[in-house]
N, C-alpha and C positions, 0 to 999 in steps of 0.2 A: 578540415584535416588535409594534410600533404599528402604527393606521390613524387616519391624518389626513384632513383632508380634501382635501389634495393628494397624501400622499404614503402610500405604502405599505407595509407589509413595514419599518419602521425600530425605530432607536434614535436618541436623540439628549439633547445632554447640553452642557454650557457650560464651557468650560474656561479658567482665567485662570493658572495655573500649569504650566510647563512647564522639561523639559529643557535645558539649558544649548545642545545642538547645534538641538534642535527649534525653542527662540526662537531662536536664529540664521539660521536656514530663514525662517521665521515673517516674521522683521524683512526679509531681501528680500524676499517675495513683497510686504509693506506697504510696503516705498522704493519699488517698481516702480509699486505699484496707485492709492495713495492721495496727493492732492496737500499739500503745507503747509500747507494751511489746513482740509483735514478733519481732523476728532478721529472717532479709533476707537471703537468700543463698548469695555467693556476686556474683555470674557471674548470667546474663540472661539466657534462655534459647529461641533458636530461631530455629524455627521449615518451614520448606518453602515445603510446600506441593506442588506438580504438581498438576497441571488442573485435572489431572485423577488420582489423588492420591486421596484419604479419612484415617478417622481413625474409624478404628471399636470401637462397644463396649466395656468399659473398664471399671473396677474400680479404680482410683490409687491407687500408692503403698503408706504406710506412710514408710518405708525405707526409701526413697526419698525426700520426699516432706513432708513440713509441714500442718499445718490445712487450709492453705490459698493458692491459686493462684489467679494472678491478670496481666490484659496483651492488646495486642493489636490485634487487629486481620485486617491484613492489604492487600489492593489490589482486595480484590474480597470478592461479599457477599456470606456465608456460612450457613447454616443450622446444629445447634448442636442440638442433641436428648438425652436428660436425661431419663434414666425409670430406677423408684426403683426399688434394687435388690430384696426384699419381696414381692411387690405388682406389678407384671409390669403393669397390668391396671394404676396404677397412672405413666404418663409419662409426661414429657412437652417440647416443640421446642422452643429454641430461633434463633433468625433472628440479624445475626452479617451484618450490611450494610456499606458502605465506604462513607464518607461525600457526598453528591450532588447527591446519590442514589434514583432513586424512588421510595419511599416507600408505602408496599402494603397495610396498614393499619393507617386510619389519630390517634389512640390512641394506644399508648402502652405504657400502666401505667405511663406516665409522661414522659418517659422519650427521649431525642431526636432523632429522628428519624434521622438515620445515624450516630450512634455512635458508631465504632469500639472497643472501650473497653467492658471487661468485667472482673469478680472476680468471685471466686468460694469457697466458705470454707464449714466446719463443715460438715453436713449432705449432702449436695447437691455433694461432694468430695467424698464421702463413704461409702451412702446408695443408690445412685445411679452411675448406669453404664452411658457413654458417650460417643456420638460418631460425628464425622463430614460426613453428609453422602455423598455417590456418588455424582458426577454433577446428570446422570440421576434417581438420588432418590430424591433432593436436592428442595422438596415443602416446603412451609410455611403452612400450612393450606390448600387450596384448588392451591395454586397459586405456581407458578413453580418459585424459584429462582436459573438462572442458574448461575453455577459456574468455576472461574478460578481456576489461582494459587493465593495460599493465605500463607502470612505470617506472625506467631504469634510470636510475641517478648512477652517473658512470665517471669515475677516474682515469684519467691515463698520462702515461708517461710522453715525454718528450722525444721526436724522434731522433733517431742518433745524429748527432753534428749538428744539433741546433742547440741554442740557448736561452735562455728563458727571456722572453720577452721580444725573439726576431720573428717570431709568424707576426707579420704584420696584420692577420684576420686571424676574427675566430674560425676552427678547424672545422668540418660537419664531421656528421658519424664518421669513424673509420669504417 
């Protein structure tokens, strides 16, 4: 497994080929995430973190990566930390769970409890830092969710002023 300089304990790798049910999967999470006038990067991005791997705080890069990511976060529930790069007192945790998971809280803002997808654009990509923390940091609130290996199959957009097919490389994480 890799060390980056954000991330730790990984693997990761670009995928532009895929299963019949998986691009099915694939194609909502992109009707959902991404509006009609962004263009996708065309390969995936899939990220397999070890059990003791985390990803430190980051900003991404817009080299990279357009205004949007949008993805799955799969096998083990995670704790992600947002905290503005300006204010860090403003900071927020989301709780990425695997379907059939016990969840620690009966409301969270509507939406289903054990749902591994998630999106990230505009503001929340660039005015905040991001990170997945350790297993032994890895609380929601008061409540401990511990953590495996986790793997993000991740979509994103194009950065602005490029066109599809001028990165002459594939991009790394944003």
């Amino acid at each position: 497994m890799g060390q980056g300089l954000a991330i730790h304990g990984f693997r990761e790798t670009e995928k532009s080929r895929w299963s019949e049910a998986s691009r099915a999967i694939l194609q909502r999470v992109q009707a959902a995430a991404f509006g009609p006038g962004q263009t996708l990067l065309s390969s995936v991005h899939v990220l397999d973190l070890e059990a003791r791997g985390y990803i430190k705080p980051h900003v991404d890069s817009v080299k990279f990566c357009g205004a949007t990511i949008a993805g799955l976060s799969l096998l083990s529930p995670s704790v992600m930390r947002l905290v503005h790069t300006q204010e860090p007192g403003e900071w927020l945790e989301l709780l990425y769970l695997q379907p059939g998971s016990p969840h620690p809280s009966r409301n969270v803002g509507g939406l289903e409890p054990g749902s591994p997808v998630f999106f990230c654009r505009g503001s929340a990509r660039y005015d905040f830092s991001h990170e997945i923390l350790r297993d032994e940091e890895s609380f929601f609130g008061e409540r401990r969710i511990p953590r495996g290996r986790r793997i993000s199959v991740i979509c994103r957009s194009l950065p602005e002023g490029m066109g599809p097919g001028e990165s002459g490389q594939s991009p790394p994480a944003c």
